[in-house]
C-alpha positions in Angstrom: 56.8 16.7 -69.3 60.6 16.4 -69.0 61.5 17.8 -65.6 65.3 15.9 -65.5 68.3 16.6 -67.7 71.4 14.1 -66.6 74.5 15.8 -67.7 77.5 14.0 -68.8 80.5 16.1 -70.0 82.7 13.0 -71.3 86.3 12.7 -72.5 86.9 8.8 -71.9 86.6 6.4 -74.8 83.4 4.4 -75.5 85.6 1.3 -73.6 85.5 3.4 -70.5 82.9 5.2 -70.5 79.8 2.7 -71.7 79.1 1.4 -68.1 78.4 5.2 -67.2 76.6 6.0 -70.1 74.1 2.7 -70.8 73.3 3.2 -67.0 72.3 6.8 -67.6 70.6 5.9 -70.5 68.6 3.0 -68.9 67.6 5.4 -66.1 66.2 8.3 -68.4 64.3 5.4 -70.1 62.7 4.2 -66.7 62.1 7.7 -65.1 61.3 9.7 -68.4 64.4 12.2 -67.4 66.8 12.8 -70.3 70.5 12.4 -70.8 72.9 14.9 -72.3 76.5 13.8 -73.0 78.8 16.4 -74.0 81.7 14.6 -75.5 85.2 15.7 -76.6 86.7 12.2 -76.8 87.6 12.1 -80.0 86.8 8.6 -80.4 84.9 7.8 -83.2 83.4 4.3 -82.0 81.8 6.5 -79.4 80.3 8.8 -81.4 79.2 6.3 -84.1 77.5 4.2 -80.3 75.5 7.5 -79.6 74.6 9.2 -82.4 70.9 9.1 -82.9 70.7 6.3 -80.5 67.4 7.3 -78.7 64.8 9.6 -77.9 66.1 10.0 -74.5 70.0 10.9 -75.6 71.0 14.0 -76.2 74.2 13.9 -77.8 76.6 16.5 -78.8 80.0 16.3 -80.2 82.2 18.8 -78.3 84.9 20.1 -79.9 86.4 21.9 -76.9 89.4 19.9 -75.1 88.6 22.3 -71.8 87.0 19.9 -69.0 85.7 23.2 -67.3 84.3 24.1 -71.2 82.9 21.1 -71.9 81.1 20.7 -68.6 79.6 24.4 -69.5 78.4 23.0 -73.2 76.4 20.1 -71.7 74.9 22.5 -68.8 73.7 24.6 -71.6 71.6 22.0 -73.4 69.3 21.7 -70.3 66.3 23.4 -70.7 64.5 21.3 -68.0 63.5 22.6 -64.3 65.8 20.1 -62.7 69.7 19.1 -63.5 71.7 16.2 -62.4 75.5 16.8 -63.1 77.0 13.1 -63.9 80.9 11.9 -64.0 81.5 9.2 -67.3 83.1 7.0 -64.4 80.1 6.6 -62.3 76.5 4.7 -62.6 72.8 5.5 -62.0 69.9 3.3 -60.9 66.7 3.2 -60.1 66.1 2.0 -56.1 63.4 -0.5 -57.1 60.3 -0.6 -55.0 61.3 2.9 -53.6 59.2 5.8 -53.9 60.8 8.8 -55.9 60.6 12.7 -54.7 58.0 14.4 -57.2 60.5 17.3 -58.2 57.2 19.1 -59.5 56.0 19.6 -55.4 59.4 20.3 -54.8 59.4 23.8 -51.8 60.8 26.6 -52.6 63.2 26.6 -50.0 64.5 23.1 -51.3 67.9 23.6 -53.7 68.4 20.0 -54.5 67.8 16.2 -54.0 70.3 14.0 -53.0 70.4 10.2 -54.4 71.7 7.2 -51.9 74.9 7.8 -52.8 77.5 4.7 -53.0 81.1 5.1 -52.6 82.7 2.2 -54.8 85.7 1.5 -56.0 87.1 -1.5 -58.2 88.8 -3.7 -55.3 85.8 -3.3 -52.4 83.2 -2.8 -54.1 80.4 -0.6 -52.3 82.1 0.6 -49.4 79.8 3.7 -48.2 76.9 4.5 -48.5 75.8 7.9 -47.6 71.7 9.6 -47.6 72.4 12.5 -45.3 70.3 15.4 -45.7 71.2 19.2 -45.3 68.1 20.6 -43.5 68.8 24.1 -41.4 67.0 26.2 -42.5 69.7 29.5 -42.8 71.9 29.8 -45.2 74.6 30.0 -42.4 73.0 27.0 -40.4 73.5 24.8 -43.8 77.1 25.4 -44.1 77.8 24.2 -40.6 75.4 21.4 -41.0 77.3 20.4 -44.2 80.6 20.7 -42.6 79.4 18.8 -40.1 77.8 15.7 -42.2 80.4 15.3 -44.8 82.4 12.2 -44.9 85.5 13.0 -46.1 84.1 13.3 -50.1 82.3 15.6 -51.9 79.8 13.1 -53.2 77.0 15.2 -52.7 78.2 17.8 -55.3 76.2 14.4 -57.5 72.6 14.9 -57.0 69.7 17.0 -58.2 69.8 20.5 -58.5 67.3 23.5 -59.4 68.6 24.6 -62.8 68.4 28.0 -62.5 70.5 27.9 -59.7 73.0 25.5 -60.5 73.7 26.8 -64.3 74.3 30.3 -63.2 76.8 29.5 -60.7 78.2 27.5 -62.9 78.9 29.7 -65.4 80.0 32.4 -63.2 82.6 30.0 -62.3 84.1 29.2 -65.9 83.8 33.0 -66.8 85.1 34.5 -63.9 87.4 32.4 -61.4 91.0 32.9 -61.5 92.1 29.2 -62.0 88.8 27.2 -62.9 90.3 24.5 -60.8 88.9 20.8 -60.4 90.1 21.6 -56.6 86.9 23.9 -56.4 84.2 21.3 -55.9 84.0 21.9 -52.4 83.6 25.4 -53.0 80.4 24.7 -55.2 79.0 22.6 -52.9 78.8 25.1 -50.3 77.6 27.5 -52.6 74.9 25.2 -53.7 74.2 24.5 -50.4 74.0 28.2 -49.1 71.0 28.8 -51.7 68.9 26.1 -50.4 68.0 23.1 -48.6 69.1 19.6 -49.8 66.5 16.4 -49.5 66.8 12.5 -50.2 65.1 10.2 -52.9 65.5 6.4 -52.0 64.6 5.9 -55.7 68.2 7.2 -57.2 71.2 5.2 -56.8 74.5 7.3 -57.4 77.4 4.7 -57.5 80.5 7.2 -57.4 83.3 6.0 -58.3 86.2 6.6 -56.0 89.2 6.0 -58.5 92.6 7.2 -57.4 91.3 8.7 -54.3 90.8 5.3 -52.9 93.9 4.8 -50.8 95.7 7.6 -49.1 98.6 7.6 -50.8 96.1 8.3 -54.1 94.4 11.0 -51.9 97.6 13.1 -51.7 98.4 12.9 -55.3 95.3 13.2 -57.0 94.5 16.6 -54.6 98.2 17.5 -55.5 97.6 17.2 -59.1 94.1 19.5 -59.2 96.6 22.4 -57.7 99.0 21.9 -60.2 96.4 21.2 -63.6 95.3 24.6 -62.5 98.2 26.5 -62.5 99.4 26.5 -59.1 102.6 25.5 -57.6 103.3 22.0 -56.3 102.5 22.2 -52.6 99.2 24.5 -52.9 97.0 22.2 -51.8 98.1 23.4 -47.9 96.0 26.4 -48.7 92.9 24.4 -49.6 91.0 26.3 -46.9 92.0 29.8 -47.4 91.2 29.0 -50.8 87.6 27.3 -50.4 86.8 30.7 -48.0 87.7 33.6 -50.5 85.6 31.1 -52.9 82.1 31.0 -51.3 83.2 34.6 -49.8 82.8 34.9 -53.7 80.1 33.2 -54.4 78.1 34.4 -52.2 78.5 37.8 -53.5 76.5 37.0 -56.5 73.3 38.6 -57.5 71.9 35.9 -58.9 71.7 34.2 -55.1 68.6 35.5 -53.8 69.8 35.7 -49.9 68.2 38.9 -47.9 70.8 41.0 -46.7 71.1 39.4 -43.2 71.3 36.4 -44.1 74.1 36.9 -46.7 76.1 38.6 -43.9 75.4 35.6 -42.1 76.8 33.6 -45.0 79.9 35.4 -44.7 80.6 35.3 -41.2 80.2 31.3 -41.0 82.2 30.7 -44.3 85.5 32.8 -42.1 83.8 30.8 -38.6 84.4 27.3 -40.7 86.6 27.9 -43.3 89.2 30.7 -42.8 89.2 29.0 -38.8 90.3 26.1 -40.5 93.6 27.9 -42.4 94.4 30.0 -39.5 94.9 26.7 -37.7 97.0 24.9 -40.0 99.3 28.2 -39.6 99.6 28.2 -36.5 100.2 24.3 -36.8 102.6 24.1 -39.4 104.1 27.5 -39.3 107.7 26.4 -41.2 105.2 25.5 -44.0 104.6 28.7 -44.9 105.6 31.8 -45.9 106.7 34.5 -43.5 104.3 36.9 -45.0 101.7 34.4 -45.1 102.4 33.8 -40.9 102.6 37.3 -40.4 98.8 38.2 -42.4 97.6 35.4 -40.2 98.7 36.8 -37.0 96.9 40.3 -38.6 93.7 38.1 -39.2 93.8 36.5 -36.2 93.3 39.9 -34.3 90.4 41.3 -37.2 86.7 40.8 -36.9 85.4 42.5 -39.5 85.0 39.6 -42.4 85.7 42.3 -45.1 88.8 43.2 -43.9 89.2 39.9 -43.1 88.4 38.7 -46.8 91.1 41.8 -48.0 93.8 40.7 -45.8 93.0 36.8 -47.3 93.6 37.7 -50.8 97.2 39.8 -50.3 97.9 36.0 -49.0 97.0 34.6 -52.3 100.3 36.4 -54.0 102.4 34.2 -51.5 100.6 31.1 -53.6 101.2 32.0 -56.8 102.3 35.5 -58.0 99.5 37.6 -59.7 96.9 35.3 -58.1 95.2 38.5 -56.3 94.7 40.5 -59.0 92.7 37.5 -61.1 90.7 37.3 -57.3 90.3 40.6 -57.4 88.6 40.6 -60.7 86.2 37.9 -59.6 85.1 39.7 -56.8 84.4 42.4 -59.3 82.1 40.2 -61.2 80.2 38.9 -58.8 78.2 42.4 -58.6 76.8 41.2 -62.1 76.5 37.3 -62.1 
């Protein structure tokens, strides 16, 4: 039985994107997982390339020319336990001689599986390599542990995930969230992370590409230009943390995340402990930066301890971003009572 689906939404040409795909294909071959590419490339060497190529490729002909739409339509083809979400810039392998996790024996308590991921780019080469688990086992304990581990990418938003956990969030993400920015990774993660604990498999070899976030300078810019793609103003990437905290605030909200009470409230209180602590600083850092409204609401939070007047004082800042932006926030947080 089938128990992987590798998913590849894909909008670069067959030139670009064969690397990504032939090592995704080679893998499903191995392992017997399967690969879905979602493409909305228009290029019709690819298409020709994948069509009907093999019992392991699922391929589908997108016509949407949404990334965040495109991503949904290859989620929805998996109808196996077990997901890996794949960029058409990266590579997969099989670890040879290592000894892969049996997702079938997987605990309940375990959200996802994390390959040995390796941070490459075209100049260096491999130059990280990263196999750190996410073990605590409360939800709130995870998100510290995760803030703690992370090295400075999001790489981990690349591994194995429970599909009826992953898919819901993900769609409660394109439906509902008032930008649908690429900027929200990090906000995922956490949420991912919040509904369970996250193991290694030696076996699975993520190469990730780094791209234009290899140099600083490339950093800046390409986390600039996920602000602005979404509809904010230039400059919105200095509210990346109040951002990422009325986000898993969010998230967390959702039915489908089967957290007992306590431990959602525990959620909630280390997501403004980690997060909102994190803004509050970079106020009182960079005051001129900001707005005086924006200095003033986080003089108001600074003095609150209740994380739902906390989270209501957050979003009256988010009209200081981009005007308008509460009320879409306040209509996510409305539909969160039924994702």
């Amino acid at each position: 039985m089938t128990r992987l689906s590798i998913c590849m939404p894909s909008n670069r040409p067959w030139a670009t994107s064969r690397d990504a795909i032939e090592s995704a294909l080679a893998y499903a071959r191995k392992t017997g997982a399967r690969l879905i590419v979602s493409d909305n490339s228009r290029d019709p060497e690819k298409r020709a390339q994948l069509q009907d190529r093999s019992p392991d490729l699922l391929y589908h002909y997108s016509s949407s020319e949404d990334a965040s739409a495109n991503c949904m339509e290859a989620l929805s083809l998996a109808d196996t336990p077990f997901l890996l979400p794949m960029g058409d810039d990266d590579q997969i392998h099989v670890n040879q001689g290592e000894t892969p996790v049996d997702l079938s024996a997987l605990p309940d308590d375990v959200v996802g599986v994390r390959p040995q991921t390796q941070i490459w780019t075209a100049k260096s080469g491999v130059c990280q390599t990263e196999t750190y688990t996410i073990d605590g086992a409360s939800p709130g304990e995870r998100l510290q542990e995760f803030t703690r581990k992370v090295m400075g990418n999001n790489s981990i938003y690349y591994s194995i995930y429970r599909t009826s956990v992953f898919v819901p969030l993900l769609r409660f993400f394109a439906q509902a969230h008032p930008t649908n920015g690429g900027y929200c990774d990090w906000a995922l993660s956490f949420a991912l992370i919040t509904a369970g604990r996250m193991v290694h498999d030696p076996s699975l070899i993520y190469r990730y590409d780094l791209g234009i976030w290899a140099t600083e300078q490339g950093i800046a810019a390409a986390s600039s230009n996920l602000y602005q793609k979404a509809g904010l103003p230039a400059g919105s990437e200095k509210f990346a943390a109040l951002l990422r905290f009325l986000d898993v605030h969010v998230f967390t909200l959702r039915r489908s995340l089967s957290l007992a009470p306590a431990q959602r409230a525990d959620v909630l209180l280390m997501n403004g402990r980690l997060a909102m602590a994190e803004f509050l600083q970079s106020v009182r850092t960079n005051a001129a930066d900001y707005d005086e409204v924006v200095v003033y609401l986080a003089e108001l939070i600074e003095q609150e301890r209740d994380i739902q007047s906390i989270f209501h004082l957050a979003l009256l800042m988010t009209d200081c971003i981009r005007p308008g932006l509460k009320d879409g926030y306040i209509r996510f947080f409305q539909a969160a009572d039924a994702a």
